[in-house]
N, C-alpha and C positions, 0 to 999 in steps of 0.2 A: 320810580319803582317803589319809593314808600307806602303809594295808595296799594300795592299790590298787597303788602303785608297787611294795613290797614282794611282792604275788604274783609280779609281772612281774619282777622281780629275778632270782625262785627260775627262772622260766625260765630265760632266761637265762644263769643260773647253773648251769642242769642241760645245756645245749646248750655251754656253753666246758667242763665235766667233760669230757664223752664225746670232746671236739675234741683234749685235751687225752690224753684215754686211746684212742688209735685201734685197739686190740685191741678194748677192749669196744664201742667204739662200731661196730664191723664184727661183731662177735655179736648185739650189738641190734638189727641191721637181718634179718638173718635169718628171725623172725617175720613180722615186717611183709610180707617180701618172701613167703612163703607163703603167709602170707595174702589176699594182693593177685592171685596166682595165682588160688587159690582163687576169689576174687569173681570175677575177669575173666572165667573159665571156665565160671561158674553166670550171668555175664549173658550172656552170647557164647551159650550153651545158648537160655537165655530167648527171647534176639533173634533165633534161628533156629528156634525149636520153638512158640517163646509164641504165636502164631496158631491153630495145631493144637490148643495146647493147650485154647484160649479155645472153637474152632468142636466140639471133643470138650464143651465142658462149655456148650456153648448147642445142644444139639439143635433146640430148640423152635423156635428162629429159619430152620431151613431154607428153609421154605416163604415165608419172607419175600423180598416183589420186591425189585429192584434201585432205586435204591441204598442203599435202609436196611439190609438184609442187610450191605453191604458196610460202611457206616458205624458201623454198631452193634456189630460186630466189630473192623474199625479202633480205635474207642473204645476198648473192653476191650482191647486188645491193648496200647496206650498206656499207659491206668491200670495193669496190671500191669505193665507194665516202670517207670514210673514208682512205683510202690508199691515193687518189689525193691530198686531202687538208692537210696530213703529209705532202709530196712530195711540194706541196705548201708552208709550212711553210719552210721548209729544203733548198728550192731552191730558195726564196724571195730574198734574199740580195742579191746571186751570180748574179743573171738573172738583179735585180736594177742594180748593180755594171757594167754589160755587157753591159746594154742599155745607163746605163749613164755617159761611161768611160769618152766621152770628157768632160763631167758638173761637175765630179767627179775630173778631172782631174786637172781642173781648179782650183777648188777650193780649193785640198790639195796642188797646187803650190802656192796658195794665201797664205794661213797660214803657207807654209814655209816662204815666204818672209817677212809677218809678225812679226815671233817672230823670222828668223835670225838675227843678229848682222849686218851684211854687206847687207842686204836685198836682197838677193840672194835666188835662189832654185833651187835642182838640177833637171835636165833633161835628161831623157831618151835617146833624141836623139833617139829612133824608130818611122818609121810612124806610122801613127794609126793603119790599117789594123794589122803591126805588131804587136800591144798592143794588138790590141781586140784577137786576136788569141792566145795568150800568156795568155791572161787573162782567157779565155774561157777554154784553156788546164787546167791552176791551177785549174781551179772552178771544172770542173768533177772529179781531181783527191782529192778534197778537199771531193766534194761530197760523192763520193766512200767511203773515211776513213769513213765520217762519219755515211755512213749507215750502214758501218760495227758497228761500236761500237753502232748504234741505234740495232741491230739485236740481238749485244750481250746484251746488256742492257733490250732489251725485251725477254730475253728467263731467265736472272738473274729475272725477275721484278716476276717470278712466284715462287721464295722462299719463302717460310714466313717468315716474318717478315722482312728479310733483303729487301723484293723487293718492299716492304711499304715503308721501311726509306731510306735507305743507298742507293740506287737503284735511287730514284728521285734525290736527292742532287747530286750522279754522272752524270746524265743526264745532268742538267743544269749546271756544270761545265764543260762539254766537249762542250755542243752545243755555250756556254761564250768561249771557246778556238777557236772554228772551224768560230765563228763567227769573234771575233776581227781576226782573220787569214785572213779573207775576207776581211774584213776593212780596215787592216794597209798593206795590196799587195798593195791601190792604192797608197802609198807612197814608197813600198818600193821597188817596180817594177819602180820607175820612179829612183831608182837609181839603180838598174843593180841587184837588191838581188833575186837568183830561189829561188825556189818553198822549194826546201831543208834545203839554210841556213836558208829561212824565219820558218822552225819549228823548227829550232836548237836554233835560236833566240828567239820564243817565250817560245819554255820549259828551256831557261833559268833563264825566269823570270815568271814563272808559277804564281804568286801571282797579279802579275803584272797583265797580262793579262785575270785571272779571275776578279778583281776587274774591271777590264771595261768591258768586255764580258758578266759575269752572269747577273750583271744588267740590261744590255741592252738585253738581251736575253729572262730575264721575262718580262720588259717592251713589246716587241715585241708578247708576246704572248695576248693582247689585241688589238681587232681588227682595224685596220688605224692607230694606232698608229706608227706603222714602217714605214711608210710614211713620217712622220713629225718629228723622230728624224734622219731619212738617213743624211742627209747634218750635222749637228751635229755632227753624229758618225762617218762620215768620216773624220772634223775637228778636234775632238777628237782624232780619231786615228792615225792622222798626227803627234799631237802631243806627241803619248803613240811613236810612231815610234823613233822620237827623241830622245825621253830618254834611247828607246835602244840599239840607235847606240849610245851613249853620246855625240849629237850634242849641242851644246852651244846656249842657248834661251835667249834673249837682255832684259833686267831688267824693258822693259816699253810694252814687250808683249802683257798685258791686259789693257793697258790703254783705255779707253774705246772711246778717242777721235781720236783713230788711228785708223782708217779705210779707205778702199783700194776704197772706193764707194767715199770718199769725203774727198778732202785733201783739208787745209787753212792753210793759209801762214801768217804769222804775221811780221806786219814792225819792 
């Protein structure tokens, strides 16, 4: 149970970073905030067009009287906008994480050099073009799992009673998995880790990585708020990175006067 605390620490701990670095933590939001654009504008579309779109793609139903015509279309219209803004939720982070590889990038090389010993960080050594492509690949195949076990989890959720209880607790344990999985790629991609060993390495510390993921995962389900803890969770997860590989963190890490925006020098 102690990695449970220890995931939540590494929040935490990535949220006083960025509080603490207010340059980066204003680039980190950057992303976020484009991407949020972005949704708001493709639901906003949906919610004004999604009816058309549905009675374009039901011909058959014309001829159907009133009120099932109207009903039946109502329906579809619903389900679609409710299917988009799953899909919206699901696909937030990876699509921030895509737009914002180099600000992302950035920043988890900050807080490697931060809490290393030697003040060093590793480096990728790919172009960008080659990151974002790499990155893009993970994310759909990340997606994928996860809609699978969204599928299963919603055909479970119609048991009784088990898809009351036991049913929602596994949900936000996997979506706390699939998420830090997203998070800790942009550090562990900059040191040469696929797609593969990086699940081998999280379900080694399963505890681990629920205690930062579920958190963050309910938090995320209040609206903007994903927004404003992005740059955090990525600090964060630099960090939970670290303790995976058991890389060595310099004993003045959190000091709070060490920061990479304003260095002073004392005679």
């Amino acid at each position: 149970m102690r990695d449970l605390g220890a995931g939540f620490g590494h929040l935490l701990k990535g949220q006083q970073w960025v509080a603490r670095h207010g340059k980066q933590y204003g680039f980190g939001l950057v992303p976020g905030l484009i991407t949020l654009v972005l949704y708001a504008a493709a639901l906003v579309a949906l919610a004004l067009w999604g009816e058309d779109a549905v009675t374009w793609a039901t011909p058959f139903a014309d001829a159907w009287p009133s009120p099932w015509l109207g009903l039946f279309r109502g329906f579809l219209t619903a389900v679609l906008f409710a299917l988009a803004l799953l899909l919206a939720v699901l696909t937030f982070t990876a699509v921030t994480l895509l737009v914002g590889q180099p600000f992302y990038e950035s920043l988890s090389e900050k807080v490697d050099r931060d809490v290393c010993p030697d003040g060093t960080a590793p480096r990728s050594g790919l172009p960008l073009h080659r990151e974002l492509w790499i990155s893009a690949r993970d994310s759909l195949r990340i997606l994928v799992r996860a809609m699978l076990w969204g599928v299963l989890l919603f055909g479970l959720g119609f048991l009784p009673f088990v898809g009351q209880t036991v049913v929602p607790v596994i949900g936000f344990l996997v979506t706390g998995f699939f998420l830090t999985e997203e998070l800790t790629a942009v550090a562990l991609q900059r040191r040469g880790v696929e797609l593969r060993e990086r699940l081998t390495l999280l379900r080694s510390r399963r505890l681990l990585v629920w205690g930062f993921g579920t958190p963050l995962g309910l938090a995320f389900l209040v609206p903007f708020v994903a927004v404003f803890l992005m740059p955090g969770a990525v600090a964060g997860a630099t960090l939970l990175t670290r303790e995976l590989l058991g890389e060595e963190n310099s004993e003045d890490a959190d000091d709070p006067e060490d920061s990479d925006d304003e260095q002073v020098t004392h005679p």
